[in-house]
C-alpha positions as CSV (number, residue, x, y, z in Angstrom):
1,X,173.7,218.9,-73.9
2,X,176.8,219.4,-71.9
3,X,179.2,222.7,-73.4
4,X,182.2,220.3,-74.6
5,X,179.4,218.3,-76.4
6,X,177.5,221.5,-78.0
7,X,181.8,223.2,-78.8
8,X,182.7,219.6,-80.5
9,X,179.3,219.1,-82.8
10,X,179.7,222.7,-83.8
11,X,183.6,222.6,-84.4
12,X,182.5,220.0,-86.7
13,X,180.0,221.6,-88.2
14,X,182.3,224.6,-88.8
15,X,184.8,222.3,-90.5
16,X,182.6,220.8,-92.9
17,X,181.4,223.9,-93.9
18,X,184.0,226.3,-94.0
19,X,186.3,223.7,-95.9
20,X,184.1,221.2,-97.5
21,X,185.3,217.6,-94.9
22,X,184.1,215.4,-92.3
23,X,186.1,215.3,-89.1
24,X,185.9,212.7,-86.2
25,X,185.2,213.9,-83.1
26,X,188.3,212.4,-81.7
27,X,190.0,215.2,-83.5
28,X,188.2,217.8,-81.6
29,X,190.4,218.3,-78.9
30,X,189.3,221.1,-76.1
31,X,190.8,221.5,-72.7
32,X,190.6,224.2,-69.8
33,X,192.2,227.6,-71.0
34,X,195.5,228.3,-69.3
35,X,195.3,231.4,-66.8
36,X,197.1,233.5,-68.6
37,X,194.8,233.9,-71.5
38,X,191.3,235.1,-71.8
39,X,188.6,232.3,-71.9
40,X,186.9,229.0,-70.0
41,X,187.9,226.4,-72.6
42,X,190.6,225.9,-75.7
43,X,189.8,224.5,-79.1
44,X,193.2,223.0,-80.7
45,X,193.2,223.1,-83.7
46,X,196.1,222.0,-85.2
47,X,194.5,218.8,-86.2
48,X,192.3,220.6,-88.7
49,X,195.6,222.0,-90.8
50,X,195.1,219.3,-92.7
51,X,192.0,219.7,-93.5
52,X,192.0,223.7,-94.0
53,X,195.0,223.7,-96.0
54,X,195.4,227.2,-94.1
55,X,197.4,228.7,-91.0
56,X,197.0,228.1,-87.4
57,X,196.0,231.6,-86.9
58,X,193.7,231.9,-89.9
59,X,192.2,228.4,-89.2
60,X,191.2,229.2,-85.8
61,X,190.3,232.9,-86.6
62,X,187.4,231.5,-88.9
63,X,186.5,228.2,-86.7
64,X,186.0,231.0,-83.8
65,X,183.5,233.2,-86.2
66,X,181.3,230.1,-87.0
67,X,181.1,228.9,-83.3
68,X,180.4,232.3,-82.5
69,X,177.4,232.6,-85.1
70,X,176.2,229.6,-84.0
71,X,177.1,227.7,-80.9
72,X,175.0,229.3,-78.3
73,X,177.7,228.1,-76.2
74,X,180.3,230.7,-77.0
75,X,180.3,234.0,-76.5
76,X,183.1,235.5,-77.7
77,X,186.7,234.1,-79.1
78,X,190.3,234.7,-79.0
79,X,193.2,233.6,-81.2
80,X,196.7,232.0,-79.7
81,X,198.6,230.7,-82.6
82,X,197.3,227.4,-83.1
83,X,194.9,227.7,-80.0
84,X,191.2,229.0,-80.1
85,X,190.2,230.3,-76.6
86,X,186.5,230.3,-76.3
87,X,184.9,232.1,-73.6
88,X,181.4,230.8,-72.2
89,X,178.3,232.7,-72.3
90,X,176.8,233.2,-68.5
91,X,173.2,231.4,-69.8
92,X,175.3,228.3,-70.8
93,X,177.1,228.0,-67.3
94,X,173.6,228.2,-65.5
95,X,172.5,225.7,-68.0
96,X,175.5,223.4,-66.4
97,X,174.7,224.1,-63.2
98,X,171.5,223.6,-63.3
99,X,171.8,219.4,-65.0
100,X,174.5,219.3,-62.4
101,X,171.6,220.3,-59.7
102,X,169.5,217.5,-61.7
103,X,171.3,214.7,-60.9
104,X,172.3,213.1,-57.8
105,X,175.7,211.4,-59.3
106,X,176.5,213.5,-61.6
107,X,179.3,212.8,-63.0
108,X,179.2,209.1,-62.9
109,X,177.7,206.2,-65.6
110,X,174.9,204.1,-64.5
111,X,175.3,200.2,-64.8
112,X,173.3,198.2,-67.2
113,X,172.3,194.9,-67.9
114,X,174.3,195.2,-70.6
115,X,177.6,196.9,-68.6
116,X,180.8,194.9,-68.5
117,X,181.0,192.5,-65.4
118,X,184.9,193.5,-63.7
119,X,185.7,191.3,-60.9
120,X,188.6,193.0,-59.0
121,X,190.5,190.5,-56.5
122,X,192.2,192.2,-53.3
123,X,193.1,191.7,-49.9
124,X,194.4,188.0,-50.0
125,X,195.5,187.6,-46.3
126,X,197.3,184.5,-44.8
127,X,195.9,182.6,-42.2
128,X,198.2,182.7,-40.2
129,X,198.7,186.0,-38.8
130,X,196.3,189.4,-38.2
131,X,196.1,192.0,-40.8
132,X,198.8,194.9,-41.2
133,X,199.5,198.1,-42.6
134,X,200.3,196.5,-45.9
135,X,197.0,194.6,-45.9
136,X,195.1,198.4,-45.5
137,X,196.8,200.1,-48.3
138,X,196.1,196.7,-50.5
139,X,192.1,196.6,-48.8
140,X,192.0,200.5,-49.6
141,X,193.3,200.5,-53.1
142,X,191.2,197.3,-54.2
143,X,187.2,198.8,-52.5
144,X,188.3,202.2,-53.8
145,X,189.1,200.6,-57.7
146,X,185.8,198.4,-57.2
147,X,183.7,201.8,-56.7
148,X,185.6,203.6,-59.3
149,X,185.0,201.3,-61.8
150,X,181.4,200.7,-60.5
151,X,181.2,204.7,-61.4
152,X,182.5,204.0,-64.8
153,X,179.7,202.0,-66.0
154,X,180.8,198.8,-64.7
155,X,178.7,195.7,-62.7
156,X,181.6,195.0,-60.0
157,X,182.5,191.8,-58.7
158,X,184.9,192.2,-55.2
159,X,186.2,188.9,-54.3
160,X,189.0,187.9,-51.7
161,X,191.1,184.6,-52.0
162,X,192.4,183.3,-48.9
163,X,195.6,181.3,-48.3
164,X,194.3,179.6,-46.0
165,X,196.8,176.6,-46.3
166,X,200.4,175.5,-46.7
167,X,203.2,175.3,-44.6
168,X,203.2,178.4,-42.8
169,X,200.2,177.5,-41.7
170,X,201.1,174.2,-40.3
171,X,203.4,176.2,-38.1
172,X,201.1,178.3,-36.3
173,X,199.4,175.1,-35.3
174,X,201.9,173.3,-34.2
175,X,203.0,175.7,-32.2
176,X,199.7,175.7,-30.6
177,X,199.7,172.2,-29.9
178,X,203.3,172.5,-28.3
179,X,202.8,175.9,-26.2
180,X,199.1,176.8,-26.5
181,X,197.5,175.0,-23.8
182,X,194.3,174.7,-25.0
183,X,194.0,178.5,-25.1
184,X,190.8,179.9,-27.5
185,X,190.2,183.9,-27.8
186,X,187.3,183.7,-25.7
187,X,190.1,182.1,-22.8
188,X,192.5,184.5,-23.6
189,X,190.2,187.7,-24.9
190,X,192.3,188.1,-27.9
191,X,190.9,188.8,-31.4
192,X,190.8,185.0,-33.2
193,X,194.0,186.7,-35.8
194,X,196.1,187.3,-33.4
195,X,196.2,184.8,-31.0
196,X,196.8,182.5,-34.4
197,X,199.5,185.3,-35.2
198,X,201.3,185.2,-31.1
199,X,201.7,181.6,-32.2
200,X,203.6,181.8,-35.8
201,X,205.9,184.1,-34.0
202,X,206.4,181.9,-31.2
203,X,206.9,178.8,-33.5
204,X,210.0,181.2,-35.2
205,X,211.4,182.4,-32.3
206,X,211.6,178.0,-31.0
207,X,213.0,177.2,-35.1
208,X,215.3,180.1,-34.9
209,X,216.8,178.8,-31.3
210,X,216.4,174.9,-32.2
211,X,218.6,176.2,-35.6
212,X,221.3,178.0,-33.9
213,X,221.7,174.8,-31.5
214,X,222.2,172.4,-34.9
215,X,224.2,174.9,-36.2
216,X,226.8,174.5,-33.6
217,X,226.6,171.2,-33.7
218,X,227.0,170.6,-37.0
219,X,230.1,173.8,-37.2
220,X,231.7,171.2,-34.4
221,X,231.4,168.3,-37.2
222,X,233.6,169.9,-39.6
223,X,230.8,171.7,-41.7
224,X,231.5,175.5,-42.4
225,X,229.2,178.4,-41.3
226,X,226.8,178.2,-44.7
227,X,226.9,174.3,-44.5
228,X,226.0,173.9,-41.0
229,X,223.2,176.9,-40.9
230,X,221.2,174.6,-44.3
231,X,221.1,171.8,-42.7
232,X,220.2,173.0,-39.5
233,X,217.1,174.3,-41.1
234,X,216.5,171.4,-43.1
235,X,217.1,169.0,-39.7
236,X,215.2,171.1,-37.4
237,X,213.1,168.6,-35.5
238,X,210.5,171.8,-35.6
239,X,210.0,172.3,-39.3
240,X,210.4,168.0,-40.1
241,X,207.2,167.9,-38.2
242,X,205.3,170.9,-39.4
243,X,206.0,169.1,-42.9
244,X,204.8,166.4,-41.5
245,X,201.6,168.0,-40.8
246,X,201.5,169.4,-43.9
247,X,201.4,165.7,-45.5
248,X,198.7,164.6,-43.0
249,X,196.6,167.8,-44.0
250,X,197.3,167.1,-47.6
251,X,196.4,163.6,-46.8
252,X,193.0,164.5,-45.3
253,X,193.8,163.2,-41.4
254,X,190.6,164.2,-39.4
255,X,192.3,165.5,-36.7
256,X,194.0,167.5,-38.5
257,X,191.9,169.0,-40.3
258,X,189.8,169.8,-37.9
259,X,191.9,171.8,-35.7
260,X,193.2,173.6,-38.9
261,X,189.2,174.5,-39.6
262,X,188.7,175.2,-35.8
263,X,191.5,177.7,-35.9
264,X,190.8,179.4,-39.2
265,X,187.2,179.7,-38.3
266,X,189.0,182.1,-35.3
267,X,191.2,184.3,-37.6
268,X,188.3,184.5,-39.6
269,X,186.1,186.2,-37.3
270,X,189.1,188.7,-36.4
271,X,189.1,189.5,-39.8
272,X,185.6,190.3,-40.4
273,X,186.2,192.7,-37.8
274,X,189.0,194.7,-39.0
275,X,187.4,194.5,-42.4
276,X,184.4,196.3,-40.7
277,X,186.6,198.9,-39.2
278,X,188.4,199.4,-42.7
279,X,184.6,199.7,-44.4
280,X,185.3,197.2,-46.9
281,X,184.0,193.8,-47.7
282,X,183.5,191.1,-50.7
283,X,180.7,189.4,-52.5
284,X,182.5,186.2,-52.9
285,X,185.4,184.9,-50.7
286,X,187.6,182.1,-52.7
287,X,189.8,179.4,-50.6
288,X,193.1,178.4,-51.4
289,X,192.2,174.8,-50.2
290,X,189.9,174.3,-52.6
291,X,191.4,176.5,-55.5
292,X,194.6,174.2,-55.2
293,X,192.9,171.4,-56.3
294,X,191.5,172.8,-59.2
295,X,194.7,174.2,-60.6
296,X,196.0,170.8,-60.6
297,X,193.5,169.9,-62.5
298,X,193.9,172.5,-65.4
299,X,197.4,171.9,-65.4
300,X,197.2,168.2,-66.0
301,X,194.5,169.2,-68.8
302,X,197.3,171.7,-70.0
303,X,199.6,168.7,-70.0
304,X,197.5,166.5,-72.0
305,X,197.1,169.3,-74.4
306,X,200.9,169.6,-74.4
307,X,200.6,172.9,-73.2
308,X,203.3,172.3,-70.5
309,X,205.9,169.4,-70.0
310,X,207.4,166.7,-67.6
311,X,210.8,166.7,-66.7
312,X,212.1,163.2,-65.7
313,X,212.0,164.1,-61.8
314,X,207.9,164.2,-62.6
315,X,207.7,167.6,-62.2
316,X,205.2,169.8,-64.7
317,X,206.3,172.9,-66.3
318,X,205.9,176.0,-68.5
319,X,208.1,176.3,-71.2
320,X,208.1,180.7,-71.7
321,X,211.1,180.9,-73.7
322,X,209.5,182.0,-77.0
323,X,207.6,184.9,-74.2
324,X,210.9,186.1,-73.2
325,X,210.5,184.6,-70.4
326,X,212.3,181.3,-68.6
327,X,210.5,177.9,-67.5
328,X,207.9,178.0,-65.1
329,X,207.4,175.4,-62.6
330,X,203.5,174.3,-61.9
331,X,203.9,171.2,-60.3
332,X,206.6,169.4,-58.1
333,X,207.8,166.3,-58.3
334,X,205.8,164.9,-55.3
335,X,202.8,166.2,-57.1
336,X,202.1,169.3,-54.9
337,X,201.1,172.2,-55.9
338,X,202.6,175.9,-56.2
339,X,201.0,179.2,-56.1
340,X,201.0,180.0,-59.6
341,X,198.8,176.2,-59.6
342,X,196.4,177.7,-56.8
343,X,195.7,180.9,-59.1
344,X,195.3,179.0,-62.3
345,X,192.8,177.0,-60.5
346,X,191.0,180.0,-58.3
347,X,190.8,181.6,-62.3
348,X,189.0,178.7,-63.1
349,X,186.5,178.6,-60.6
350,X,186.1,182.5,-61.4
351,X,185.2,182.1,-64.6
352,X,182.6,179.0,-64.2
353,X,180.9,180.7,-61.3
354,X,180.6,184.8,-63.0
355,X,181.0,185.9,-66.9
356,X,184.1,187.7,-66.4
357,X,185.1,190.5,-69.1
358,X,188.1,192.1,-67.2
359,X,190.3,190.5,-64.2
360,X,192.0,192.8,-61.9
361,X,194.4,191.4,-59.4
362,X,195.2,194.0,-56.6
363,X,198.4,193.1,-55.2
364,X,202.3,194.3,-54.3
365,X,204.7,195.0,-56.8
366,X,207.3,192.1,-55.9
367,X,204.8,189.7,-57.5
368,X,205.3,191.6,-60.8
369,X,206.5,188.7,-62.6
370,X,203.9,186.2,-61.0
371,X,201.3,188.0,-63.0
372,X,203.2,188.4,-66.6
373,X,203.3,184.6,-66.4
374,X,199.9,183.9,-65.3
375,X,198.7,185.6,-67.7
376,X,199.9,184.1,-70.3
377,X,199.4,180.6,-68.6
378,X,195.3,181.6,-68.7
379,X,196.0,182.9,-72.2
380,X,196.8,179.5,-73.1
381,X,194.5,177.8,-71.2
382,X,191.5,179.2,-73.2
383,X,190.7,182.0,-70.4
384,X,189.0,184.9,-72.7
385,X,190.3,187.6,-70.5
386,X,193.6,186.0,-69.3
387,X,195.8,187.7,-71.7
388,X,194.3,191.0,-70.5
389,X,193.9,190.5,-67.3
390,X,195.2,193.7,-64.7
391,X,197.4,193.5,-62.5
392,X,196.8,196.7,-60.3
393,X,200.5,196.8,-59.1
394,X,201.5,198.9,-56.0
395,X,204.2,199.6,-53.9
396,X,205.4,199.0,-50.1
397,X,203.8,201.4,-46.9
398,X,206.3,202.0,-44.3
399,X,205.9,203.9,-40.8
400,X,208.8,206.2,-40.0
401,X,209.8,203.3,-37.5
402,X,211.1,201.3,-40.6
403,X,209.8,198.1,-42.4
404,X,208.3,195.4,-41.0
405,X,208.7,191.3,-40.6
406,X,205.5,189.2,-39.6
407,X,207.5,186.0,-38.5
408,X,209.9,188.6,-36.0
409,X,206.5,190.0,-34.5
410,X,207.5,193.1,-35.8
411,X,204.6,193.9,-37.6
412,X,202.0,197.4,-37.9
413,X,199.0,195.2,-36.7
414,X,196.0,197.1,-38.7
415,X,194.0,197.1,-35.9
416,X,196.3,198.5,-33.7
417,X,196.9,201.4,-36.6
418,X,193.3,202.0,-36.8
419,X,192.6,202.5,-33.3
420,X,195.2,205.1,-33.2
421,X,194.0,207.3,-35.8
422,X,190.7,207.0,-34.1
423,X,192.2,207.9,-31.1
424,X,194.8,211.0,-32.6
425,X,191.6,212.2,-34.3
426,X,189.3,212.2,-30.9
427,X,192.0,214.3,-29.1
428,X,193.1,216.7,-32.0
429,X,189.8,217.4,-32.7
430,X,189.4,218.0,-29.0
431,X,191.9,220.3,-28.7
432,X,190.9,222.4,-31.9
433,X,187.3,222.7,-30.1
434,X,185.6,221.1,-33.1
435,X,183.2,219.1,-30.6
436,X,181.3,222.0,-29.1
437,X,177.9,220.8,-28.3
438,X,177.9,217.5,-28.6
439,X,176.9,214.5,-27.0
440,X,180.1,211.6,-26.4
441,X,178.1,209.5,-28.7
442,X,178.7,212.1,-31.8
443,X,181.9,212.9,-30.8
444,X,183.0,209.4,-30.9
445,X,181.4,208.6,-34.3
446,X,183.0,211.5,-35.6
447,X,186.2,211.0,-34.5
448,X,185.7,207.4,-36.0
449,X,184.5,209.1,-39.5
450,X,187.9,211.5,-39.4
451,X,190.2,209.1,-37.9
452,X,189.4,206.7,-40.9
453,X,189.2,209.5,-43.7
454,X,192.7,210.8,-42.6
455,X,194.1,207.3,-42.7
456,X,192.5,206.1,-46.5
457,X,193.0,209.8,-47.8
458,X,196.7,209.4,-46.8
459,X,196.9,206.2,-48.3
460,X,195.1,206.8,-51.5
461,X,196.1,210.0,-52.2
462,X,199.6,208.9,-53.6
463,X,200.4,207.2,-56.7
464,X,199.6,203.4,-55.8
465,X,202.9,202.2,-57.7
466,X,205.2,204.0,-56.0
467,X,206.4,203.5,-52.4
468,X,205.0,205.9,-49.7
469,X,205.6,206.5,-46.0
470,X,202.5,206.6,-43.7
471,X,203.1,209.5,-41.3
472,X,199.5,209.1,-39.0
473,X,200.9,212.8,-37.2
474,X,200.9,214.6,-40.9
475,X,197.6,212.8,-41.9
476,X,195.2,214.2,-39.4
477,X,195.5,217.8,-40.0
478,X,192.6,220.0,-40.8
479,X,194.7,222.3,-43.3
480,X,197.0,221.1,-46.4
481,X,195.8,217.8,-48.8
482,X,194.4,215.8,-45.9
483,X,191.0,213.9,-45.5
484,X,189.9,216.1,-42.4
485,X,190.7,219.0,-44.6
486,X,187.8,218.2,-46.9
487,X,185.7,216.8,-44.1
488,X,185.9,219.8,-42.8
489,X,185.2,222.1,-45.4
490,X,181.8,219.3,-46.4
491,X,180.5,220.2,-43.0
492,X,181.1,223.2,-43.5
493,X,178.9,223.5,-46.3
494,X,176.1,221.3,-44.5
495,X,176.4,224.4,-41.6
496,X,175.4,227.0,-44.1
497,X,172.7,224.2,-46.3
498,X,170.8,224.4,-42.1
499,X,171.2,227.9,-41.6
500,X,169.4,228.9,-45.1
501,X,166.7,226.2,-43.7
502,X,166.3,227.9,-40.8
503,X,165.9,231.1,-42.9
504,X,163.7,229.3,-44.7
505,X,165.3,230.1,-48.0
506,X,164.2,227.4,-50.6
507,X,166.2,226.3,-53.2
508,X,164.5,226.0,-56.8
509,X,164.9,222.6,-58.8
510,X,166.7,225.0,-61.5
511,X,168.2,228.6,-61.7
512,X,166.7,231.0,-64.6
513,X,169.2,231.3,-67.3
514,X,169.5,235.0,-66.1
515,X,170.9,233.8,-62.5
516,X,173.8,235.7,-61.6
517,X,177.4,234.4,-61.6
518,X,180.9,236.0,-61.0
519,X,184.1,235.1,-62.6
520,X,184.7,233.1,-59.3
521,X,181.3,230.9,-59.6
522,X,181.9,230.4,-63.4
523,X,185.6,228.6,-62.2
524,X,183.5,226.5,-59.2
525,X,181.1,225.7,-62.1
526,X,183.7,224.7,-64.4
527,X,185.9,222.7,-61.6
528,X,182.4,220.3,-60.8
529,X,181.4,219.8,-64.5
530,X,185.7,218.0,-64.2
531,X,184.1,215.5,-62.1
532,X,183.4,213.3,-64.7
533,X,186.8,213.6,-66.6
534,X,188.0,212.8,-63.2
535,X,186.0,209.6,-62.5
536,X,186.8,208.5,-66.2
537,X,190.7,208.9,-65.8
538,X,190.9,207.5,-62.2
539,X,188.9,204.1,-64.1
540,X,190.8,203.6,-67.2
541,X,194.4,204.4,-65.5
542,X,193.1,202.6,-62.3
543,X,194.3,205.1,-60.0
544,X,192.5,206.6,-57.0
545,X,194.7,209.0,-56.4
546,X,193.0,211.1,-59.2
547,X,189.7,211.1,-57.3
548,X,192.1,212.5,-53.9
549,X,193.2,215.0,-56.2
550,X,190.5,216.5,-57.6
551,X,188.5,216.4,-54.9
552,X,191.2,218.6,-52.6
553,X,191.3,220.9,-56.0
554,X,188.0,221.6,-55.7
555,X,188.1,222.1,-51.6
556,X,190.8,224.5,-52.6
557,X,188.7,226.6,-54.8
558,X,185.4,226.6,-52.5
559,X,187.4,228.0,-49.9
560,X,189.0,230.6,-51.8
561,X,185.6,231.3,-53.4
562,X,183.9,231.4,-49.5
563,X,186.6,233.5,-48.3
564,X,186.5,236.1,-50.9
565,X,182.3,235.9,-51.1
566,X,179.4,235.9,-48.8
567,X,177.2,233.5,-49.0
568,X,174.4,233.8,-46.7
569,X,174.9,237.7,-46.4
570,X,175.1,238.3,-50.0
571,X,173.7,242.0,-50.9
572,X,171.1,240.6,-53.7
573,X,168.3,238.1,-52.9
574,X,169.3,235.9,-56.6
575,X,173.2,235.8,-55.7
576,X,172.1,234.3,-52.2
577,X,170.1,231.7,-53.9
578,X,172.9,231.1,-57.0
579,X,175.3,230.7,-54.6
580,X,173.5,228.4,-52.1
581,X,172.7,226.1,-55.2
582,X,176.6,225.9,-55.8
583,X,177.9,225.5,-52.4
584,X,175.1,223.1,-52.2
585,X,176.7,220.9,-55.3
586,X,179.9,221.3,-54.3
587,X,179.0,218.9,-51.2
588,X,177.5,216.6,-53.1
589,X,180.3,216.3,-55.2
590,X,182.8,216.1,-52.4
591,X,180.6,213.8,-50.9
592,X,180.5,211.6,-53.7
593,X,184.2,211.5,-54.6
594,X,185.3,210.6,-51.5
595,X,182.6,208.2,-51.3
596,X,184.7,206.9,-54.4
597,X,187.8,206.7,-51.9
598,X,185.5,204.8,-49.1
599,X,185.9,207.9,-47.3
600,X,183.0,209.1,-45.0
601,X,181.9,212.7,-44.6
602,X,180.1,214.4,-41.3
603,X,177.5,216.6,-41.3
604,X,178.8,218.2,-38.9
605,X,182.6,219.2,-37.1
């Protein structure tokens, strides 16, 4: 039994028998002593008053003197007030370290038949353009929530919905039909994405120059400046037949339809690189153009159920008023659909094709609102999870250089992005001499491994809802809260796990209870035994930036702990061993925290 659990059975114990009550056990609070006082772990207890009818002091004077008597657990006790410090005895802490050597995820919950199914929705990208630095930080957030909750106890459903139609992406093929010239990435050798991406921006630059024409034009007519510039845009000869196209595709026109699946099929291969590269992927992949249809659907039912209402113009609508909230629109007057229709209807096919318990939506802050009135669309719509459904909100990723604007060309391509940090980490690893006897294959794959972990630390490692600026110079540094910092200190460890092969020094499946351990050890001990507390918060406040935490926390002490100890040149043959089995842990815990993070570690640097 793990020591919190052997403290809290025998705190309640103690208060049933010193005054005569039964106490739940989420009364027992215990947390990590503060360092100024003596002890491993405090016992508030402040909730027992009640109970006790007695002082702080004198409550916690005789709740110590039972644990004491009879929780093998504690040694010895102080008194702080209201606070019971309770110091550990060493054959409890070798006990911990020892189920900690047992099991290989320690720290985590296994899935069950009977586990909760989350299905956790990120990435979402637009057909019309390559992937970019927003994309990462949304593809980052969303695999590391998916193996977070997936640590939690949870079966974990990743799934992807792609916009894969509208009018945006009417212009990228129009402006391949105007300037393209037949072009294909194999013709061109450009990645599928962003040949599809050269041409939204090249349709924008021609709308933008066919605009400031009318606009003239229409300033020379009599119309002022705000006038002339709307109805420039609405008369651009440009965007009239891009609508156009629209229709048509609406419509079903072979043609097309099948240039728009011929050039999706493209950005769709360029994605499933860059998804490769970013080490994430989905076990189902939704489609906008076949989710639209479906939300129509549930909105006319909605209608019939007079759920929602027609104005006189044939438009459907939401009424949210008695919510707070305004009027929602669902479906225009010409029938079409909007997106809040497209995710009513990619909900529905959701919850036909998996039994969903929990929804989370992984997606930027500015749609805020869009998911406070979704959810209470699916709420009334019958959806069993809709009004709980999570919206894992976060905020914008800048460069230094500034934001960034797809249609202007202007954006941080995440291939591009990736490539660099691959590139920085190859030649700053070069110049730190961490290649030393290595063939160019290794040194490339590690670069790759370090180059990644920098980036998706960086990105994690901050509070998803707030906005953060990506510095790829700060990120790759070996020292300081970085991903190559604990990299580095993992190898590390595997160095030291070959040499005491090579000594042939075996480690036992368990430590005797008599196994030697400093103050230091006891604090390394206590710091992996967090791990779980650490998994558990990062899950039910979905935030990955716990895991970062924690796991540069316990870098920090391992490092402290190896610079003030020897390890392999310990004086006694036990404190060798002891010390082997904790640096030994410590890597798999590292290991399997930032696996958490999708972050790769090297055996060697």
């Amino acid at each position: 039994m793990k020591i919190e659990d052997q403290i809290c059975s025998s705190a309640i114990a103690a208060v049933k028998e010193l005054y005569g009550q039964d106490v739940p056990a989420n009364l027992v609070q215990l947390q990590k002593t503060k360092d100024t006082f003596e002890g491993n772990l405090t016992l508030v207890v402040f909730p027992f008053l009640r109970i006790s009818k007695k002082k702080p002091e004198d409550t916690a004077q005789e709740v110590g003197e039972y644990l004491q008597n009879n929780c093998k657990a504690v040694e010895k006790f102080n008194v702080v007030k209201g606070f019971l410090n309770l110091t550990i005895a060493p054959a409890a802490w070798v006990e911990l370290l020892n189920d900690i050597n047992a099991d290989p995820l320690f720290g985590e919950k296994k899935v069950t038949e009977n586990s909760p199914l989350v299905m956790i929705e990120y990435s979402s990208p637009n057909t019309n353009k390559p992937l970019h630095l927003g994309h990462v930080r949304n593809n980052l957030l969303g695999w590391s929530l998916a193996q977070i909750m997936a640590a939690n106890g949870n079966k974990v459903i990743k799934t992807n919905i792609v916009n894969d139609r509208g009018i945006h992406i009417m212009k990228s093929m129009l402006a391949w039909i105007k300037w393209g010239e037949g072009c294909t990435p194999e013709s061109t050798g450009k990645k599928g994405d962003h040949l599809i991406g050269d041409f939204y921006v090249a349709f924008d630059k021609h709308y933008k120059e066919e605009c400031a024409e009318l606009e003239k034009k229409f300033i020379a007519e009599g119309l002022d400046e705000e006038a002339a510039k709307k109805k420039a845009e609405e008369e651009s000869p440009l965007i009239q037949e891009a609508h156009e196209m629209l229709v048509k595709w609406e419509a079903g026109d072979p043609e097309i339809r099948g240039l728009w699946e011929k050039m999706n099929n493209w950005v769709y291969a360029g994605f499933d690189e860059t998804y490769k590269a970013m080490g994430v992927s989905f076990d189902k992949i939704y489609y906008e153009s076949n989710t639209y249809l479906e939300g129509k659907k549930k909105v006319e039912e909605g209608l019939a159920k007079n759920l929602f209402f027609r104005k006189e113009d044939g438009s459907v609508w939401a009424d949210l008023t008695n919510e707070g909230l305004d009027q929602k629109l669902l479906l225009r007057k010409d029938g079409t659909s909007v997106y809040m229709t497209q995710d009513i209807g990619t909900a529905d096919l959701r919850f036909k094709d998996f039994p969903i318990d929990k929804m989370i939506y992984v997606v930027g802050n500015e749609q805020n609102y869009h998911f406070q009135v979704l959810s209470i669309l699916l709420d009334r719509l019958g959806f069993k999870w809709g009004k709980d459904l999570v919206h894992f909100s976060y905020g914008m990723v800048n460069l230094p250089s500034g934001k960034m604007k797809s249609r202007e060309g202007t954006v941080v391509d995440a291939d591009d992005l990736i490539a660099s940090m691959v590139d920085d980490a190859r030649k700053t690893s070069d110049e730190l001499g961490k290649f030393k006897d290595m063939s160019e294959e290794e040194k490339n794959e590690i670069a790759r491994i370090v180059g990644m972990g920098a980036l998706k630390y960086f990105i994690l490692k901050v509070d998803a809802r707030k906005n953060m600026m990506f510095n790829p110079a700060e990120s790759i540094d070996f020292n300081g809260n970085t991903g190559p910092f604990i990299q580095y200190t993992y190898a590390r460890i595997r160095s030291i796990m070959r040499k005491a092969a090579d000594q042939n020094i075996t480690l036992p499946a368990s430590l005797s209870e008599n196994a030697p351990l400093n103050e230091k050890e006891i604090e390394l001990v206590q710091k992996m035994n967090a791990f779980g507390a650490a998994v558990e918060d990062a899950g039910n406040n979905y935030n990955p930036g716990g895991i970062a935490n924690y796991c540069y926390e316990l870098t920090k002490d391992f490092n402290q702990f190896y610079h003030d100890y020897s390890i392999l040149n310990a004086e006694k043959e036990e404190e060798k061993v002891t010390r082997l089995v904790i640096a030994d842990n410590v890597a798999k815990i590292l290991k399997n925290g930032m696996a958490l993070l999708g972050i790769e570690v090297p055996e060697r640097m």
